[in-house]
Each structure stands twice: as structure tokens, then as C-alpha cells.
N, CA, C and O atoms as a GROMACS GRO file, in nm:
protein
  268
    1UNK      N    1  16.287  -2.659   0.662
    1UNK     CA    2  16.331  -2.739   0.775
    1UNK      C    3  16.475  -2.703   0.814
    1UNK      O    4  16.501  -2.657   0.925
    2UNK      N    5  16.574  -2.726   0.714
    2UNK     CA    6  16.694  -2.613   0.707
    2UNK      C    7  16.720  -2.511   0.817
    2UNK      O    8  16.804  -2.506   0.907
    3UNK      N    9  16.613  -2.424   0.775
    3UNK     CA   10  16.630  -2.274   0.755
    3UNK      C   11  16.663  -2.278   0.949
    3UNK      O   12  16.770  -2.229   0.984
    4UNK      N   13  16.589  -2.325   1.036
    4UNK     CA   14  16.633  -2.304   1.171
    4UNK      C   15  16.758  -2.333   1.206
    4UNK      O   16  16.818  -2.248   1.272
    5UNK      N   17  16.820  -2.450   1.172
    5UNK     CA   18  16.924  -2.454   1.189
    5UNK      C   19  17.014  -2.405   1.164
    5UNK      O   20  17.122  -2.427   1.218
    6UNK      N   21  16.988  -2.304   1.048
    6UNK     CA   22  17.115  -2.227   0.960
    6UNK      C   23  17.124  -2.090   1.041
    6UNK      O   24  17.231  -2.037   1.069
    7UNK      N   25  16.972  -2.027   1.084
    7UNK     CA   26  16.957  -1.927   1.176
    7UNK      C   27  17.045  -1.981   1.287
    7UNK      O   28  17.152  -1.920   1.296
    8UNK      N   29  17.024  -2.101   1.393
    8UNK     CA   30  17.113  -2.103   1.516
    8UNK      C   31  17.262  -2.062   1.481
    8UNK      O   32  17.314  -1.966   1.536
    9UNK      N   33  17.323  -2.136   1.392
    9UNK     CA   34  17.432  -2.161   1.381
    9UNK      C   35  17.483  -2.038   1.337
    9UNK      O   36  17.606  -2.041   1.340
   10UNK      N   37  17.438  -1.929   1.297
   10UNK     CA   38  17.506  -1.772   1.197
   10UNK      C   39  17.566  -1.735   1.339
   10UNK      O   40  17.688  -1.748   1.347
   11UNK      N   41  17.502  -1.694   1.448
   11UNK     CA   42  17.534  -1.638   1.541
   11UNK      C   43  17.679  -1.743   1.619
   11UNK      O   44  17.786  -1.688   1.642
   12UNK      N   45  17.666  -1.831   1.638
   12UNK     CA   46  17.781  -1.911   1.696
   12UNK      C   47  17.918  -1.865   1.622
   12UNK      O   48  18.014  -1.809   1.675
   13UNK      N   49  17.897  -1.914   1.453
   13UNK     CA   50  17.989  -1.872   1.350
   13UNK      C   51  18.050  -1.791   1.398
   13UNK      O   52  18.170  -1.801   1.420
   14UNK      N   53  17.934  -1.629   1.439
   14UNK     CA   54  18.033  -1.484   1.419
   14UNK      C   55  18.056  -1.475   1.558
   14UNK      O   56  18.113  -1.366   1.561
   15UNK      N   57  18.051  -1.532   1.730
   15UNK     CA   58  18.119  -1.533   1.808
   15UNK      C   59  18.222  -1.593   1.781
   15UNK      O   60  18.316  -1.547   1.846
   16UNK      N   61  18.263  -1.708   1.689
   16UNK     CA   62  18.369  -1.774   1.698
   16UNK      C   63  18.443  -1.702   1.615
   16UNK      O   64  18.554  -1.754   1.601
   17UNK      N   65  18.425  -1.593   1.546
   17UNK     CA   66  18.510  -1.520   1.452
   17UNK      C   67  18.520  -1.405   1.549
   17UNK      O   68  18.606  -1.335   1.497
   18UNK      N   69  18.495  -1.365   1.624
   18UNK     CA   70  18.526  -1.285   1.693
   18UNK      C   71  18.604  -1.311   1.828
   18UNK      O   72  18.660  -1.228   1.899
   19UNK      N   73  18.593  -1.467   1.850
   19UNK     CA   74  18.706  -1.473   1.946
   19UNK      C   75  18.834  -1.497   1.888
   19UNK      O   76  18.935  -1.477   1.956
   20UNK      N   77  18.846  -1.549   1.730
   20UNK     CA   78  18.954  -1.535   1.662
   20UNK      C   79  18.999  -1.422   1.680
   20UNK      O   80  19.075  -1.412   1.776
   21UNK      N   81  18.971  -1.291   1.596
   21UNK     CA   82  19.000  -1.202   1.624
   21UNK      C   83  19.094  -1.173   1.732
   21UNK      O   84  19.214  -1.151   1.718
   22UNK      N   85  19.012  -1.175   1.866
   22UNK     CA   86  19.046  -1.140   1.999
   22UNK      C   87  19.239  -1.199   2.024
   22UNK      O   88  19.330  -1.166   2.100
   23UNK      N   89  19.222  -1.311   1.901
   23UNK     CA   90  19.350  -1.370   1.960
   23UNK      C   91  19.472  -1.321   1.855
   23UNK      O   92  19.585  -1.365   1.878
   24UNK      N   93  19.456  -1.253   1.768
   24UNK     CA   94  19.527  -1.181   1.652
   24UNK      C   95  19.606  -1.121   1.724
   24UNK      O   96  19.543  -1.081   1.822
   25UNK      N   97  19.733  -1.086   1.731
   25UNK     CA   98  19.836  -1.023   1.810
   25UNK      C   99  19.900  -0.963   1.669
   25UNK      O  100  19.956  -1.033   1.584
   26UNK      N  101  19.879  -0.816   1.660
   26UNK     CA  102  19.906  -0.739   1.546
   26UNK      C  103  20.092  -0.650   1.583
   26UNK      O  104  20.146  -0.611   1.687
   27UNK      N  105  20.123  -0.652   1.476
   27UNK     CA  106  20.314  -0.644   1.465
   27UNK      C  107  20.293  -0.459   1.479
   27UNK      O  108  20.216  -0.382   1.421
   28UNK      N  109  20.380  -0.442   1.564
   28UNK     CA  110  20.402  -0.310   1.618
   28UNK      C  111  20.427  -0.267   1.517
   28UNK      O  112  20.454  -0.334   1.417
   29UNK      N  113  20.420  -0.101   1.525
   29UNK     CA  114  20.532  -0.001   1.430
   29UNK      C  115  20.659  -0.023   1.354
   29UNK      O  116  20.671  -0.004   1.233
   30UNK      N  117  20.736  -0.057   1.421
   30UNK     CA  118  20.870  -0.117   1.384
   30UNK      C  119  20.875  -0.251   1.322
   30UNK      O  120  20.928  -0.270   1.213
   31UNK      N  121  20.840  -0.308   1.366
   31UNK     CA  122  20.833  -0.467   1.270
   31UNK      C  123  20.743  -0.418   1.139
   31UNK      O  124  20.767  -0.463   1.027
   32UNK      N  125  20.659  -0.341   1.158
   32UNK     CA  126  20.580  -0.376   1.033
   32UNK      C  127  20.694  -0.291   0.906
   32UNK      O  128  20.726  -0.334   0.795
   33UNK      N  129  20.736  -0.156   0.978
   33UNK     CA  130  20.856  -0.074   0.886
   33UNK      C  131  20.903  -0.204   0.811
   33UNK      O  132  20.872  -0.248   0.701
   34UNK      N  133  21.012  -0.264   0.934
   34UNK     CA  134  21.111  -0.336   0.900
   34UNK      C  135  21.023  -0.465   0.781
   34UNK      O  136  21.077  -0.536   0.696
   35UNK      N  137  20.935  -0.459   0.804
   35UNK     CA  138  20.890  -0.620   0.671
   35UNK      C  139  20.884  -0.510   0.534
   35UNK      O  140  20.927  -0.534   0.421
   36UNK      N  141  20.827  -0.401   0.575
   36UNK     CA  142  20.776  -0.370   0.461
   36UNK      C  143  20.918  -0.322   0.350
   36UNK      O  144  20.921  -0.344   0.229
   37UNK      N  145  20.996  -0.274   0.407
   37UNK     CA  146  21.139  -0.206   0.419
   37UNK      C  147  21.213  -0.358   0.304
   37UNK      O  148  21.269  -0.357   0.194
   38UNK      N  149  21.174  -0.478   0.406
   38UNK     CA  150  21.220  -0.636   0.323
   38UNK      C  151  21.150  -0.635   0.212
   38UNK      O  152  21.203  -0.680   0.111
   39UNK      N  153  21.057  -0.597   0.209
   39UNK     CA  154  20.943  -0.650   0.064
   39UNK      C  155  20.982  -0.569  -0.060
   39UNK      O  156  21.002  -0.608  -0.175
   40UNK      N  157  20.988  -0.421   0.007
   40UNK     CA  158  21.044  -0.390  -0.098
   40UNK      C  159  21.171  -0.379  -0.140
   40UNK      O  160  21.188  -0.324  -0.248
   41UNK      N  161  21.245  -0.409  -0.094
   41UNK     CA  162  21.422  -0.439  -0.144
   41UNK      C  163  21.393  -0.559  -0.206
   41UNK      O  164  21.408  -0.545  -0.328
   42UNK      N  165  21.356  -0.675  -0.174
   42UNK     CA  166  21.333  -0.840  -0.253
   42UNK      C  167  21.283  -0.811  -0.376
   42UNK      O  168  21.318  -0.864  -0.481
   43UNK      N  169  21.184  -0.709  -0.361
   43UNK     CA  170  21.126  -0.685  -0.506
   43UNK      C  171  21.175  -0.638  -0.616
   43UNK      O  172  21.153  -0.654  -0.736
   44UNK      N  173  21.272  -0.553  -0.528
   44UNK     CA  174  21.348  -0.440  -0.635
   44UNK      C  175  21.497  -0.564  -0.703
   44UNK      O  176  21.521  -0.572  -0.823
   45UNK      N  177  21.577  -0.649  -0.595
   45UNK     CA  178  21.623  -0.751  -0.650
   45UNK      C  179  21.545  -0.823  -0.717
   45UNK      O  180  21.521  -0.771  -0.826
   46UNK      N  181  21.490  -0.928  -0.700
   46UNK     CA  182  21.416  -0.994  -0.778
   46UNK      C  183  21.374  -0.912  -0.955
   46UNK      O  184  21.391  -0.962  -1.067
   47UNK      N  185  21.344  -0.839  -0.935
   47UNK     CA  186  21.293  -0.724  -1.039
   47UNK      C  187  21.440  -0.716  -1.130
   47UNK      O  188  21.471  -0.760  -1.241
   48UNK      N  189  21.506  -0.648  -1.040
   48UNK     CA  190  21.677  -0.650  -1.146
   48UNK      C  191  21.680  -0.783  -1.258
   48UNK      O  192  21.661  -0.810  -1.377
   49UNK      N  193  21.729  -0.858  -1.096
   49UNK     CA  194  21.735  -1.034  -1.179
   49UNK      C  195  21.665  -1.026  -1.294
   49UNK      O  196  21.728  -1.000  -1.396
   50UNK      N  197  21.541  -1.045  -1.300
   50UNK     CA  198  21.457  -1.050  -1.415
   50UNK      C  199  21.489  -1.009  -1.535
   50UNK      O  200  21.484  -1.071  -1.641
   51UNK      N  201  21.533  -0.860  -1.506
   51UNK     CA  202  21.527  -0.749  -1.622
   51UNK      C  203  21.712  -0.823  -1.668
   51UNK      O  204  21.720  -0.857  -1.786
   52UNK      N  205  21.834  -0.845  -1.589
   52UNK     CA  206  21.877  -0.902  -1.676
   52UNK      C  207  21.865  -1.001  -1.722
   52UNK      O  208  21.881  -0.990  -1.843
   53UNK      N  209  21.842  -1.111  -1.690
   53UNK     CA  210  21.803  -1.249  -1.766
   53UNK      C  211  21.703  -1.193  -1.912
   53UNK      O  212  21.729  -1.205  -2.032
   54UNK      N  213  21.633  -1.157  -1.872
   54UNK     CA  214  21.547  -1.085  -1.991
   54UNK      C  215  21.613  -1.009  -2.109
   54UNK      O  216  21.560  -0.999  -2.220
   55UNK      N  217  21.736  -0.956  -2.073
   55UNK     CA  218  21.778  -0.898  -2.164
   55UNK      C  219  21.900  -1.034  -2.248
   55UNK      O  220  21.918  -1.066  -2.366
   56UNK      N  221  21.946  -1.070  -2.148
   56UNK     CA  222  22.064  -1.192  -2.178
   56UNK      C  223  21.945  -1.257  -2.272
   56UNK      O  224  21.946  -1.204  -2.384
   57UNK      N  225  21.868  -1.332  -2.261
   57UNK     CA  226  21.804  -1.409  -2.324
   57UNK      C  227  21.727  -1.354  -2.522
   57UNK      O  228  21.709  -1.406  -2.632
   58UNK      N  229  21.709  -1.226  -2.455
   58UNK     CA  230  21.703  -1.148  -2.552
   58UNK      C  231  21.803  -1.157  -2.705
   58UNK      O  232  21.787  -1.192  -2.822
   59UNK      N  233  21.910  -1.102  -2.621
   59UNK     CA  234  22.048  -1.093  -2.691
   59UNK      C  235  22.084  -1.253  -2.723
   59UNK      O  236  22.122  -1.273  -2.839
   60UNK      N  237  22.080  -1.331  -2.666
   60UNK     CA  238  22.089  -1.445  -2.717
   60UNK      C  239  21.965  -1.506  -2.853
   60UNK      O  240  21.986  -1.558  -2.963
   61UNK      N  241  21.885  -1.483  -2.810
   61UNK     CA  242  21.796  -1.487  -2.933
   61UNK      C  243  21.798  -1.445  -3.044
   61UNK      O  244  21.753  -1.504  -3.142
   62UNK      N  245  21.872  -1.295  -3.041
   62UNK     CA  246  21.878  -1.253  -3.166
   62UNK      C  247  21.982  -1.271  -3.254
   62UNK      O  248  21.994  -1.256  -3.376
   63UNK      N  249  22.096  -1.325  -3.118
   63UNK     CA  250  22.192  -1.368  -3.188
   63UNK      C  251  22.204  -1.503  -3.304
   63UNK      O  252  22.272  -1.522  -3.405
   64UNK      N  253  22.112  -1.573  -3.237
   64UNK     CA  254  22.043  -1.718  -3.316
   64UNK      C  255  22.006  -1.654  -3.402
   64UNK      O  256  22.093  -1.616  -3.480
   65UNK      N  257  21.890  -1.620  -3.423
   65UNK     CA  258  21.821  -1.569  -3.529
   65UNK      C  259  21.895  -1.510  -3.639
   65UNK      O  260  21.865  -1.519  -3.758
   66UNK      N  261  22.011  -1.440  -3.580
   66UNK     CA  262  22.078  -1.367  -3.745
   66UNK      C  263  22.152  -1.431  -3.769
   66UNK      O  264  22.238  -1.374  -3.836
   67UNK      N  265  22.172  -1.529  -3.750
   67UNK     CA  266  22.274  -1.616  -3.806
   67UNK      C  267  22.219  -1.695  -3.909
   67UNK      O  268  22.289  -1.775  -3.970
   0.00000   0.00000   0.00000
């Protein structure tokens, strides 16, 4: 009993995903450089940060420890 209604409705679904689509306004050449250009510099900071805290924490630990 289902099953018809699930048939009408597939087709509506994928027009309505396709007028989504239609409305997607995709980032030129240059903007996309420029994000990607951001992502990876944040990463490479972020990444630093890490690696010292990681080491500070390190060194602090072992300093506990041998004592």
C-alpha cells in the first residue's frame, strides 16, 4: 500500500534536489586559492602550537617524575 506513494514522491525528492543545486553559487578561482591558501597556514599554526605544548608538557612531566 506504501509502495505507491514512495514511487510518487522519489521523483519530486530528486527535482527538488536539483533545483537546489541550480541555486549553489560555486566560489571562483581566486577565492577558492585564497581559502585554501587560509586552511593551510591555520593548520600549519595550529600544528606548531600543538607540537610545542606537547613538548612543554612533556618536559614538565619528566621533570615530576625524576624527582
Amino acid at each position: 500500500m506504501g509502495d505507491s506513494a514512495e514511487k510518487q514522491s522519489r521523483p519530486s525528492f530528486f527535482k527538488g534536489v536539483k533545483a537546489e543545486f541550480k541555486k549553489i553559487v560555486w566560489p571562483d578561482k581566486q577565492a577558492t586559492l585564497k581559502q585554501s591558501i587560509a586552511v593551510v597556514a591555520i593548520s600549519v599554526v595550529v600544528g606548531v602550537i600543538i607540537a610545542i605544548l606537547d613538548f612543554v608538557i612533556k618536559s614538565g612531566v619528566h621533570f615530576l617524575t625524576s624527582i
